[in-house]
KOLMARPA-681217 format. One record per residue: x, y, z of N, C-alpha, C, CB in turn. Coordinates in pm, whole numbers, padded with zeros to 5 digits. Glycine has a CB too. Example, Ala and Ser with C-alpha at 12.3 -4.5 7.8 and 13.67 -1.06 7.14 Angstrom:
2
((01319; -00569; 00780); (01230; -00450; 00780); (01320; -00330; 00780); (01131; -00447; 00905));
((01285; -00225; 00708); (01367; -00106; 00714); (01290; 00003; 00787); (01408; -00060; 00572));
! end
This chain:
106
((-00721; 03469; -08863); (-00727; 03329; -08895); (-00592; 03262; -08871); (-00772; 03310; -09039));
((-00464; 03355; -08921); (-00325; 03287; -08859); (-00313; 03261; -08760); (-00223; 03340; -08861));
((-00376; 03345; -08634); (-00343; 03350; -08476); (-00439; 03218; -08429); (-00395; 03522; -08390));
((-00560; 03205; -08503); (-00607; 03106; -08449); (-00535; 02946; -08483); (-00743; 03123; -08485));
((-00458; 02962; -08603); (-00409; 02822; -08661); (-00300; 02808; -08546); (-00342; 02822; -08842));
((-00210; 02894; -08499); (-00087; 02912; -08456); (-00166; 02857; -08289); (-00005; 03091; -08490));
((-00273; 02855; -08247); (-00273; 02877; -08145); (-00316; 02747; -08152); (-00325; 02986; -08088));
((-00414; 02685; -08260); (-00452; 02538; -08224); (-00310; 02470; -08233); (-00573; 02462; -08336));
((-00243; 02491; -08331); (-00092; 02398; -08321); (-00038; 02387; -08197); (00031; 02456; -08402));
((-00082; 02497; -08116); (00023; 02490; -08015); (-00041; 02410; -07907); (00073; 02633; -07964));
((-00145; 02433; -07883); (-00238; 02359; -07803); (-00214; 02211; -07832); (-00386; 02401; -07833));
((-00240; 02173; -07938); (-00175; 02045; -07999); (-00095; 01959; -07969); (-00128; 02059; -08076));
((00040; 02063; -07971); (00139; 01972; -07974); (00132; 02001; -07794); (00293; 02007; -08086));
((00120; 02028; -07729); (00118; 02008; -07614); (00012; 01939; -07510); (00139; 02103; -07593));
((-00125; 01941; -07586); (-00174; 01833; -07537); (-00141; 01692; -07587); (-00292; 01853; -07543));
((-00105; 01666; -07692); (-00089; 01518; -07763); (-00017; 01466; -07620); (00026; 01506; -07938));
((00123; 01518; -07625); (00195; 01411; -07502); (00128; 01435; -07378); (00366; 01437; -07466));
((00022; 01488; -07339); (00020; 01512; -07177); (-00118; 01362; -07219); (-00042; 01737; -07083));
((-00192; 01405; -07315); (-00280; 01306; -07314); (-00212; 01117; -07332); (-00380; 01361; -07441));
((-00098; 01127; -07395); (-00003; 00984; -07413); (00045; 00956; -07257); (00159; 01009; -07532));
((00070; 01052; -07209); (00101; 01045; -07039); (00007; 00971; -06976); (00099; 01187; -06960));
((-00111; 01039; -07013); (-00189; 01016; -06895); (-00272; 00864; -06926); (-00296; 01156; -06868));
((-00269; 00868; -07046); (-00279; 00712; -07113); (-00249; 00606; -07037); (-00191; 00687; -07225));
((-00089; 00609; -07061); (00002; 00547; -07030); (-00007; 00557; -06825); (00135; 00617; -07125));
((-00068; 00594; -06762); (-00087; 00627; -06608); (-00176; 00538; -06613); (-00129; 00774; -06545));
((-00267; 00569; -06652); (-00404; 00479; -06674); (-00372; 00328; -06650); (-00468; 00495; -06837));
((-00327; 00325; -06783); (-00283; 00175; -06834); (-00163; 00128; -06673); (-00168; 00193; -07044));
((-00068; 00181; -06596); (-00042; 00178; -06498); (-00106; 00105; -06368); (-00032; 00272; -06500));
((-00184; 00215; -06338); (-00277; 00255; -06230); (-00353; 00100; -06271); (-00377; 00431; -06248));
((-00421; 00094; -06399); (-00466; -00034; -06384); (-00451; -00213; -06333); (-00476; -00024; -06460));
((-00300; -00183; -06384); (-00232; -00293; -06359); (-00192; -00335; -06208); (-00124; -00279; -06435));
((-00136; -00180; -06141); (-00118; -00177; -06061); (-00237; -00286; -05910); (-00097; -00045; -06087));
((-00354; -00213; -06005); (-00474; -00299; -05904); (-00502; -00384; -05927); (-00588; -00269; -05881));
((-00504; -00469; -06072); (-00495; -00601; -06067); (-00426; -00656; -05995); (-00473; -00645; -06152));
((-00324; -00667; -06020); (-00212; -00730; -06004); (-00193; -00756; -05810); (-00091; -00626; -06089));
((-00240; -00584; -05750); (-00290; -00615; -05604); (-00408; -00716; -05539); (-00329; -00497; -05564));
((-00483; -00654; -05672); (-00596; -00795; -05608); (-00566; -00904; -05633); (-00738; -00810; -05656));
((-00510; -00974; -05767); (-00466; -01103; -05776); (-00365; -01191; -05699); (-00435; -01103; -05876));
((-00255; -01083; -05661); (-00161; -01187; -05618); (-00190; -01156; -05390); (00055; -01130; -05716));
((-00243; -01022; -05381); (-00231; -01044; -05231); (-00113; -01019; -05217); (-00264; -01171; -05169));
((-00042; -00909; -05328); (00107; -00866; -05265); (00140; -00728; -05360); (00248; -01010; -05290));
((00172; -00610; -05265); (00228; -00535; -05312); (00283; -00528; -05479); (00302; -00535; -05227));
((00282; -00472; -05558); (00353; -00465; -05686); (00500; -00465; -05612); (00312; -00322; -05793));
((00521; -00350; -05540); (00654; -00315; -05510); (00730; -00412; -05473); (00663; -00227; -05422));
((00656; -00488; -05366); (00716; -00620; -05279); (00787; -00750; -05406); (00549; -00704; -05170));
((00678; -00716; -05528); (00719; -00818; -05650); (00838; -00803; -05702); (00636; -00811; -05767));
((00870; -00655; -05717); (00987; -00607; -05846); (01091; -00584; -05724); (00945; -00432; -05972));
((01059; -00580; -05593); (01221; -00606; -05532); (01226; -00711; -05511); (01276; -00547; -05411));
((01177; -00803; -05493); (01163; -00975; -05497); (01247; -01022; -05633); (00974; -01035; -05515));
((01217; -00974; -05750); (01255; -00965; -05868); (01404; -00951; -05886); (01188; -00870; -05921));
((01417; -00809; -05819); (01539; -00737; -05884); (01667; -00815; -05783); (01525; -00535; -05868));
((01596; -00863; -05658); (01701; -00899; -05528); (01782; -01048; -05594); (01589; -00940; -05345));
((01649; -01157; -05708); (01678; -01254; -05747); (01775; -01211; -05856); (01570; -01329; -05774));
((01757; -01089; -05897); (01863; -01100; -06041); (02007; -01058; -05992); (01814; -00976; -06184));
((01987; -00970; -05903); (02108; -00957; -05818); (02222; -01042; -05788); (02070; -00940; -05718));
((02100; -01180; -05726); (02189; -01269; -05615); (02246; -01376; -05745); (02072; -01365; -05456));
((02161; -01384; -05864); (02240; -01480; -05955); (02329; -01347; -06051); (02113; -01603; -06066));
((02324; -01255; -06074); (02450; -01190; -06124); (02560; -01177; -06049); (02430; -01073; -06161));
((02550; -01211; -05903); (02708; -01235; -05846); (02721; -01332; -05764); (02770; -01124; -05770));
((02627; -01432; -05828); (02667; -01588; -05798); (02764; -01633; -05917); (02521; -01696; -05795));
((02838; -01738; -05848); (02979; -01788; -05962); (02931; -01813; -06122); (03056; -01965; -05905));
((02758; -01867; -06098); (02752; -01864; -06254); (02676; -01809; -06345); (02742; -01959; -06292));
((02631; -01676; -06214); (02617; -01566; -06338); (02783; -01447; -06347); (02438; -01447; -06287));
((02830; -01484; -06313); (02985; -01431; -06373); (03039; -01495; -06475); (03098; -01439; -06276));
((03033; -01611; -06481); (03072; -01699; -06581); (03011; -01653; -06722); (03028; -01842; -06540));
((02825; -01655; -06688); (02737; -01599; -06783); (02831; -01469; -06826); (02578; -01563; -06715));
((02843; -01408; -06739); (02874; -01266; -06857); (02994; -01297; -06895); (02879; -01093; -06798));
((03102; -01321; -06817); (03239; -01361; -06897); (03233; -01412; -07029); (03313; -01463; -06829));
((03128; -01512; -07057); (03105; -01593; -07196); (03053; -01483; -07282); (02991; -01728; -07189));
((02939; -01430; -07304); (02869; -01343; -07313); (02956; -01219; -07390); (02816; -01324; -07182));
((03067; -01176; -07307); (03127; -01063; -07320); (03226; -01099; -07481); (03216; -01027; -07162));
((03219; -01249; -07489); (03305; -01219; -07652); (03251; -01228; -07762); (03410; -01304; -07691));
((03112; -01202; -07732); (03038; -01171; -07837); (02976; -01021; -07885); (02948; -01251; -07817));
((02927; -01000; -07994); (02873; -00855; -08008); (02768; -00837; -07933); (02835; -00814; -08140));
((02624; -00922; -07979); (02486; -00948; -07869); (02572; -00942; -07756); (02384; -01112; -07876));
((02623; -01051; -07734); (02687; -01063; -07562); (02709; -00920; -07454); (02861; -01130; -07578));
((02774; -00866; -07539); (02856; -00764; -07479); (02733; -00680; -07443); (02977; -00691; -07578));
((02650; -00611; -07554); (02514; -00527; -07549); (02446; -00573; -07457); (02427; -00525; -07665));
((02445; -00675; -07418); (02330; -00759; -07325); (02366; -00721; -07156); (02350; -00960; -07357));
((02568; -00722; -07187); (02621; -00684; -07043); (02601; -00546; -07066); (02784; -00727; -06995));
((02629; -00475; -07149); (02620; -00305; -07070); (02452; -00264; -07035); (02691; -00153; -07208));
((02362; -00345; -07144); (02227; -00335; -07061); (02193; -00357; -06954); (02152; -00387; -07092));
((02223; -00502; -06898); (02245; -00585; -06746); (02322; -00454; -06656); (02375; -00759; -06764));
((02416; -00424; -06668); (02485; -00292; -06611); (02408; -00139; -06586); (02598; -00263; -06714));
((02347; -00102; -06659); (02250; 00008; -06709); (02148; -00021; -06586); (02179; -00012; -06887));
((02100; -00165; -06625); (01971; -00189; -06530); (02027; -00189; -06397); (01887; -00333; -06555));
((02134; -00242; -06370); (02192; -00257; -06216); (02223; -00124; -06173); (02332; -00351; -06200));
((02262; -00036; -06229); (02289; 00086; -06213); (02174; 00175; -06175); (02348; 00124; -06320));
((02059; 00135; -06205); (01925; 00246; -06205); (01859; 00184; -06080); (01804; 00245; -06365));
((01909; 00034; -06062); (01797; 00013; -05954); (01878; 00034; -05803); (01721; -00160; -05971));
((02026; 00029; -05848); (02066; 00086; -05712); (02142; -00037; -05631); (01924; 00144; -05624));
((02198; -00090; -05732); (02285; -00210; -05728); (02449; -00146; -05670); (02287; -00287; -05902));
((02491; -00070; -05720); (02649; -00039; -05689); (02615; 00025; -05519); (02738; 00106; -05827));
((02514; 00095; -05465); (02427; 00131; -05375); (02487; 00024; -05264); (02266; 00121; -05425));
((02417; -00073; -05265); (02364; -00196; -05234); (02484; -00293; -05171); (02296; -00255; -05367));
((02603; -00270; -05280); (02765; -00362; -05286); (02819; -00223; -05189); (02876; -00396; -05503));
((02813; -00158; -05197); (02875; -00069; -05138); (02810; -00071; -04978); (02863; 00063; -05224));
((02708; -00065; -04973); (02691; -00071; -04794); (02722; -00217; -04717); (02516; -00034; -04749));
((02693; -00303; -04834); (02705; -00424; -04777); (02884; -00443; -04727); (02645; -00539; -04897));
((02983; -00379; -04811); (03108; -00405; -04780); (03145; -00300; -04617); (03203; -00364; -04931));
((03035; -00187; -04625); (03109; -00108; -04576); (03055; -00176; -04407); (03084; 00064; -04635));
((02921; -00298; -04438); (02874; -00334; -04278); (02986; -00458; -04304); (02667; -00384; -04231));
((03051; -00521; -04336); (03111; -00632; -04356); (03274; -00564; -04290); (03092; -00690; -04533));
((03298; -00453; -04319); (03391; -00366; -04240); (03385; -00368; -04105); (03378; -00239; -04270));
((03311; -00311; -04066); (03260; -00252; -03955); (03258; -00384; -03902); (03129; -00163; -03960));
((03211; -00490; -03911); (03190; -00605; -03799); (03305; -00616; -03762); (03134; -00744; -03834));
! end
């Protein structure tokens, strides 16, 4: 009777997250096709559309300003190392970096 308790626990705890996974895919996958049928555009095409706009105003003159202000506050500051975090994952330092290195080269 122990081996069987020991064995449902284990089963357990290892299906719980595969089933929250696959939930969470679901819930994905769904959106994903809305969102194709509604707009007539790639998801992907959206969130680099997205990320290219947050880009071009974080190193336009007044989103520098924005964070300069920003930065003498407590919120402020959290808000820039998040803004940073996010630029960092999507491949922003990436991005400054080839652009200088074709801006070389010409």
């Amino acid at each position: 009777m122990l081996e069987s308790l020991v064995t449902a626990v284990s089963v357990g705890a290892i299906a719980t997250p595969v089933a929250a996974a696959a939930q969470g895919l679901g819930t994905a996958a769904i959106a994903y096709i809305l969102i194709d049928a509604l707009t007539d555009q790639d998801i992907f095409e959206i969130i680099a559309g997205w990320r290219d706009d947050y880009r071009a105003h974080q190193e336009s003159p007044e989103g520098r300003a924005e964070h300069e202000e920003r930065a003498h506050s407590l919120f402020g500051g959290i808000r820039n190392v998040f803004n940073t975090i996010i630029d960092a994952l999507t491949g922003g330092p990436i991005d400054r970096f080839q652009r200088r290195q074709e801006e070389e080269n010409i």
